[in-house]
C-alpha positions in Angstrom: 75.4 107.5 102.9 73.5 105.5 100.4 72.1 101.9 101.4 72.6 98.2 99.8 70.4 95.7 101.5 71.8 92.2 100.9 69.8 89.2 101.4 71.0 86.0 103.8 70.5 82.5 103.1 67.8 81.6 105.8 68.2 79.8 109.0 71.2 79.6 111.2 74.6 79.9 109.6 76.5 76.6 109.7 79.7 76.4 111.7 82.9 77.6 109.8 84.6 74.4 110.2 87.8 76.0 108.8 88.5 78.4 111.5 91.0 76.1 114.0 93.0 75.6 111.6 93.0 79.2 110.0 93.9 80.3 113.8 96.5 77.8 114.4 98.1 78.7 111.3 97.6 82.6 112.0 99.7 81.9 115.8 102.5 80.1 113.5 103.0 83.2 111.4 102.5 85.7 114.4 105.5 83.4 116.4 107.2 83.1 113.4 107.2 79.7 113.2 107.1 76.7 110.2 103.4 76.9 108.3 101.8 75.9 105.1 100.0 78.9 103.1 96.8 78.6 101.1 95.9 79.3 98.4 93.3 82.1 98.5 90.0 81.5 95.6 87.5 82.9 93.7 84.2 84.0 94.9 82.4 86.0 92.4 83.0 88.5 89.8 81.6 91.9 88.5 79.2 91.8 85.8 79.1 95.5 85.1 82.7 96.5 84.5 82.3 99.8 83.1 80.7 101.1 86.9 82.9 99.5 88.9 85.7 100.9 87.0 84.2 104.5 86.1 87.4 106.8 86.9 86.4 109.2 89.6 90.0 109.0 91.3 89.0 107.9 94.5 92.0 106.8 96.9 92.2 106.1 100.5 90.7 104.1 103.2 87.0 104.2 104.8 84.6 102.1 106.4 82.0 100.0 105.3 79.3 100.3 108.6 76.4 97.5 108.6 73.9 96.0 110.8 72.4 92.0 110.4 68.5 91.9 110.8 68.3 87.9 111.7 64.4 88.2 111.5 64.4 89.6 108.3 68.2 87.6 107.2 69.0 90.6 105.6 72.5 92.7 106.0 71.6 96.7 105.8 75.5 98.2 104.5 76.1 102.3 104.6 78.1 103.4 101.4 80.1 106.6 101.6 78.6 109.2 99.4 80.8 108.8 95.7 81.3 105.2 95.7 77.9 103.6 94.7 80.4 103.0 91.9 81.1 99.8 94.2 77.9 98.7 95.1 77.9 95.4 92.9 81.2 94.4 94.3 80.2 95.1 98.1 77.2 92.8 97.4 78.8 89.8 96.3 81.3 90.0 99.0 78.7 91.0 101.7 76.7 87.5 100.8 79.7 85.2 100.8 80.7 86.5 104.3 77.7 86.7 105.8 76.7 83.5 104.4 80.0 81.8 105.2 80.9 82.9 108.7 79.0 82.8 111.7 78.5 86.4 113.3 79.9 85.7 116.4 83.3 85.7 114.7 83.6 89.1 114.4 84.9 90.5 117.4 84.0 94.2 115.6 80.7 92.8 113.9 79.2 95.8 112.8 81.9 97.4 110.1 84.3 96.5 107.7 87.4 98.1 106.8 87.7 99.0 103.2 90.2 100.8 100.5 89.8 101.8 96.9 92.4 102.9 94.8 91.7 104.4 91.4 94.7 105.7 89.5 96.8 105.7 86.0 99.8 103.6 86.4 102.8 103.8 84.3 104.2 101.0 82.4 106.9 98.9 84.3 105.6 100.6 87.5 102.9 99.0 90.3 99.9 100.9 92.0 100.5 100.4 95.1 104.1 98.5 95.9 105.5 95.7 95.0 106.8 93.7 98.0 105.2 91.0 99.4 103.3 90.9 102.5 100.6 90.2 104.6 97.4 92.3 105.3 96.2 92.4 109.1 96.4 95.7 111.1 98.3 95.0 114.5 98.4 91.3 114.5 94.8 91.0 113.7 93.3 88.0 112.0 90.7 89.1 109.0 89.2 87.5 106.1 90.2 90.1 102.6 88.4 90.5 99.8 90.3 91.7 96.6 89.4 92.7 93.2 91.5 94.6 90.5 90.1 95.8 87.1 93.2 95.1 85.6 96.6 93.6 86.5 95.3 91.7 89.3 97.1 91.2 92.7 99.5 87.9 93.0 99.1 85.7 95.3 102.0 83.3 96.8 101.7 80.0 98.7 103.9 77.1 100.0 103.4 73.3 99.7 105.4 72.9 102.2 105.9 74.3 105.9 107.5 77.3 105.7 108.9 79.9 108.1 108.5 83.5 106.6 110.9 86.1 107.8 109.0 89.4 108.5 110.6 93.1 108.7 108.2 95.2 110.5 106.0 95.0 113.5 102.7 92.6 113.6 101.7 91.1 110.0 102.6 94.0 108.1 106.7 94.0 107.1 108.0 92.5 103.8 108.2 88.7 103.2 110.8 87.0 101.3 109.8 85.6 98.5 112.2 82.4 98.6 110.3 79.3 99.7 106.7 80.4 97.9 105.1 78.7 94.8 103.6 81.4 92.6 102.2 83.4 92.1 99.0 82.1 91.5 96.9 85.9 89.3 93.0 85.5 89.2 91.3 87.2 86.6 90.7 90.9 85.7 87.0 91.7 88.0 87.1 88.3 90.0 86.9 88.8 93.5 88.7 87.3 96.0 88.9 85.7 98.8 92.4 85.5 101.0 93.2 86.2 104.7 95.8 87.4 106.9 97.7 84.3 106.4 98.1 84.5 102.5 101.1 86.4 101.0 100.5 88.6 98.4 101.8 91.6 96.2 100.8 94.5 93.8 102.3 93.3 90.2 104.4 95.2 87.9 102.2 96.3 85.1 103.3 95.7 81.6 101.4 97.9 79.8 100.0 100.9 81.8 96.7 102.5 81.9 94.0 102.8 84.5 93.3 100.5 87.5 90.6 100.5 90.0 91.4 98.1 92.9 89.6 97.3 96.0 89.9 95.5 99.2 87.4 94.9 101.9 88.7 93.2 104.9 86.3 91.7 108.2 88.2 91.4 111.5 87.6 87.8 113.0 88.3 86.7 116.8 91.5 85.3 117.7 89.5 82.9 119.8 87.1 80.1 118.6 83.3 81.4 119.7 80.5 81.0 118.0 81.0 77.8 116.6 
């Protein structure tokens, strides 16, 4: 394990007024019930492409430990030997969560769940599916954190209340794509920010070639503390 120390803004973090309404929209999905889906936006991106995109052919899940410091407002993250590749990315994502949320959110508050996924895909195909879903483990509520080096994920959103229809257990079956605006496709090594309310879906790429994606997701209480 190598270790990335990330600096936190100091003092107390302020309240995350948004989370009532993140959690009352999270029940509506989970009951399957009318509810209006954001948009997700753009946190940061990666400066030094070539790294984070350096083929090594990593795939597959693993976890991202770390431990806060308040004294010293510092984060202290564990990366898995191989992927200092990701450094950069884990960085900017580590300071707009820990900066954002307030600790006592996390209900798990001392890891992360990550995936990478490096691998050639063909023309007309997608990396990793193409339906659109969800992302939250067992009816778990968590803040994501995407970033693509090419052919970035799509997002989808509704104006309007909306009652998606779900095949699957928990968050994780196929939505229907009728009734969602979209998709809204950030840019190639912009990272960002979504949730387990925002739909979402692996494109179809036009062109082909390599692709190194990567998620990092932070579970957050189903109940308001904390704030």
């Amino acid at each position: 394990m190598s270790e990335l120390i990330v600096a936190l803004p100091y003092g107390a973090v302020s309240p995350d007024e948004g989370v009532e309404k993140r959690l009352e929209r999270f029940e509506a999905v989970r009951f399957d019930e009318p509810v209006i889906f954001p948009k997700p936006r753009v946190i940061g991106r990666i400066a030094n492409r070539e790294a984070f995109s350096a083929p090594h052919d990593h795939r597959g899940d693993f976890r991202l430990p770390f431990s806060i410091d308040p004294t010293k407002a510092e984060v202290k993250y564990e990366i898995p030997p191989g992927l200092a590749q990701l450094q950069e990315a884990i960085e900017i994502i580590a300071k707009h969560e820990h900066g954002n949320f307030p600790h006592e959110q996390r209900p798990a508050p001392t890891q992360a769940d990550a995936t990478i996924d490096q691998s050639i895909v063909e023309p007309g195909e997608t990396q990793r599916g193409d339906r659109i879903h969800l992302d939250g483990h067992m009816g778990r509520w968590e803040n994501i954190y995407l970033v693509s080096s090419s052919s970035p994920t799509e997002f989808f959103w509704t104006d309007e209340p909306a009652c998606l229809k779900f095949r699957g257990m928990g968050l994780s079956g196929e939505i229907e794509k009728e009734g969602l605006e979209g998709p809204y496709v950030p840019g190639d090594y912009e990272i960002v920010l979504a949730n387990s309310t925002v739909p979402h879906a692996s494109p179809v790429v036009q062109e082909g070639g390599p692709r190194t994606f990567l998620r990092v997701a932070y579970e957050h209480s189903l109940e308001i503390t904390g704030n």
